[in-house]
C-alpha positions, 0 to 999 in steps of 0.5 A, spaced: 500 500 500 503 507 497 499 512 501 502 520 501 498 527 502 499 532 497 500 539 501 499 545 495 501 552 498 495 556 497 489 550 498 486 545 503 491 539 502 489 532 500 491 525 501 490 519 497 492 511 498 492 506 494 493 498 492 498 497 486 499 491 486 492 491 484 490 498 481 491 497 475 492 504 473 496 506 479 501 512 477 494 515 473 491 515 479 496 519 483 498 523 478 490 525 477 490 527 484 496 531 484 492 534 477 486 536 481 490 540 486 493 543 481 501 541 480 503 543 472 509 540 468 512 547 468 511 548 476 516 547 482 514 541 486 518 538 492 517 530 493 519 527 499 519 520 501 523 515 504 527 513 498 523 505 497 524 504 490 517 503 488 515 510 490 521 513 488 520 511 481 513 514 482 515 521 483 519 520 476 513 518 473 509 524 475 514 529 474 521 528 472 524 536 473 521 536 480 525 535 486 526 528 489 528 528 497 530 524 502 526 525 508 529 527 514 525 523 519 527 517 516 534 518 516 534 519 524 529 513 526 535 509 522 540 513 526 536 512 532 535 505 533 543 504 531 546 509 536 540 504 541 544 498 539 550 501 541 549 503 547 548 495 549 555 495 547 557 498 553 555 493 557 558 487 553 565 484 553 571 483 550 573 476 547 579 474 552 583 473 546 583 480 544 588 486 544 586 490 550 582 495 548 577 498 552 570 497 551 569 504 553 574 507 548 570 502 543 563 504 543 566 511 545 570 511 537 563 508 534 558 513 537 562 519 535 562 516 528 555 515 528 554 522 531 559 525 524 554 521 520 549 524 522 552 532 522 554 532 516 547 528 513 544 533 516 549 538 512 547 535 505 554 532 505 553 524 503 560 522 501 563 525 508 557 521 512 559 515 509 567 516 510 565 516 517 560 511 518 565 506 515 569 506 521 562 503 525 563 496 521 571 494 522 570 497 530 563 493 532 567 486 529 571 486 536 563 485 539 562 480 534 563 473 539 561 476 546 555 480 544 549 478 543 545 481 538 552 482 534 547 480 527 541 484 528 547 490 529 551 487 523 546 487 519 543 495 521 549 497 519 549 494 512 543 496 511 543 503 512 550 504 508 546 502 502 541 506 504 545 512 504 550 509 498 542 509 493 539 515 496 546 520 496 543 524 490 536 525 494 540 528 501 540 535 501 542 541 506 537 538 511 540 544 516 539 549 511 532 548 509 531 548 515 533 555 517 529 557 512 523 555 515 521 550 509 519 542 511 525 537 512 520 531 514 515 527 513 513 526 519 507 530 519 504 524 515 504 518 520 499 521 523 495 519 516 498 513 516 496 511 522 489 514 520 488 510 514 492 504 515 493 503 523 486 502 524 483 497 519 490 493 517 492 492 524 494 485 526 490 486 532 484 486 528 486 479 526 483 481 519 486 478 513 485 482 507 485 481 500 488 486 495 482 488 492 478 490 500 485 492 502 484 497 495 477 498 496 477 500 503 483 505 502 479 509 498 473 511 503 478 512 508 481 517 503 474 520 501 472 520 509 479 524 511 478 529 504 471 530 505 469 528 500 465 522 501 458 525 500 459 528 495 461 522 491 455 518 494 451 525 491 455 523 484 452 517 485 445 517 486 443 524 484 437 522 488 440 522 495 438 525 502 443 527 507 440 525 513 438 532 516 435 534 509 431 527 510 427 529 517 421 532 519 421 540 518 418 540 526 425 535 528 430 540 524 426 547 527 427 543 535 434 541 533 
């Protein structure tokens, strides 16, 4: 499921959501969404998304002069969790056989590389942040026999070098940006995926959906969150009473 809102400058912004795996026109369907509030091929637009794959070829797709970023939310949350695993480093231990070093010093090396990583992703240079990350791995390698999440940790850190390593060319001057006033995250969005998705898709619910109810209910919960949905009822059934116009006069004067 692919779920965004588009946030024009000078009217209500609108969200939308969608199967892709089962719309058959996804990329008509977001691109008629962007049309109807407003974007032109001639006008600046700014996407920012997580920088999966499948979205990011989206955005392509619907306006290839436009700014593609890397959001900033995400970046953090993957340099959170990292910076949470080596703080569990500090309470592990060295293999006996090893040179001696200390743990302290050890995690101390990885946090400040972490810590460079972060400042100079947040400056817009990707190249720096990933000299300095690449000081993380062969340091962590002395916590491979005595820590017990060494795997977990292992595999985070290869995966958020080839995260930077296939996004490089979407990471910004994030502190710049930010200067300005302007938006860096995406982070006002997860209140509408929580909206559209967290409520009904929720393995708590013990549902099992398919593509078609899955894609079909996003499109309710998207016309509900847009306002939109009497009105598409409306285009439907011309003939159709909201439920205040149906009652009695005497009821609407009491009320």
């Amino acid at each position: 499921m692919i779920v965004g809102k588009a946030v024009p400058t000078k009217r209500a912004a609108k969200c939308f959501g969608f199967v892709q795996s089962y719309d058959e026109k996804p990329k008509r369907r977001l691109y008629d969404v962007l049309s109807s509030q407003g974007m032109q091929m001639n006008q600046d637009v700014f996407f920012m998304s997580d920088g999966e794959k499948t979205v990011r070829e989206l955005q392509l797709y619907l306006n290839p002069r436009a700014k593609h970023v890397l959001d900033w939310f995400h970046i953090t949350m993957r340099i959170t969790v990292l910076g949470q695993f080596l703080k569990g480093l500090r309470h592990s231990k060295l293999p006996e056989d090893a040179a001696p070093l200390a743990v302290t010093g050890l995690v101390d090396e990885m946090e400040r590389a972490l810590g460079s990583t972060k400042w100079n992703l947040w400056h817009g240079c990707p190249g720096r942040a990933l000299e300095s990350f690449s000081d993380i791995y062969p340091l962590s390698c002395n916590f491979a026999e005595t820590y017990p999440k060494y795997k977990a940790l292992e595999k985070l850190v290869r995966e958020f070098q080839r995260y930077i390593e296939n996004n490089r060319h979407m990471v910004i001057n994030y502190g710049q940006r930010w200067r300005e006033g302007l938006v860096i995250s995406t982070a006002f969005v997860e209140s509408l995926v929580n909206s559209l998705l967290g409520k009904r898709f929720t393995k708590k619910q013990q549902m099992q959906w398919t593509h078609r109810g899955a894609h079909l209910l996003l499109q309710t919960r998207t016309r509900v969150v847009n306002g939109e949905l009497e009105a598409t009822f409306r285009e439907w059934y011309p003939g159709m009473k909201a439920a205040n116009d149906a009652q009695p006069e005497s009821l609407r004067e009491a009320a």
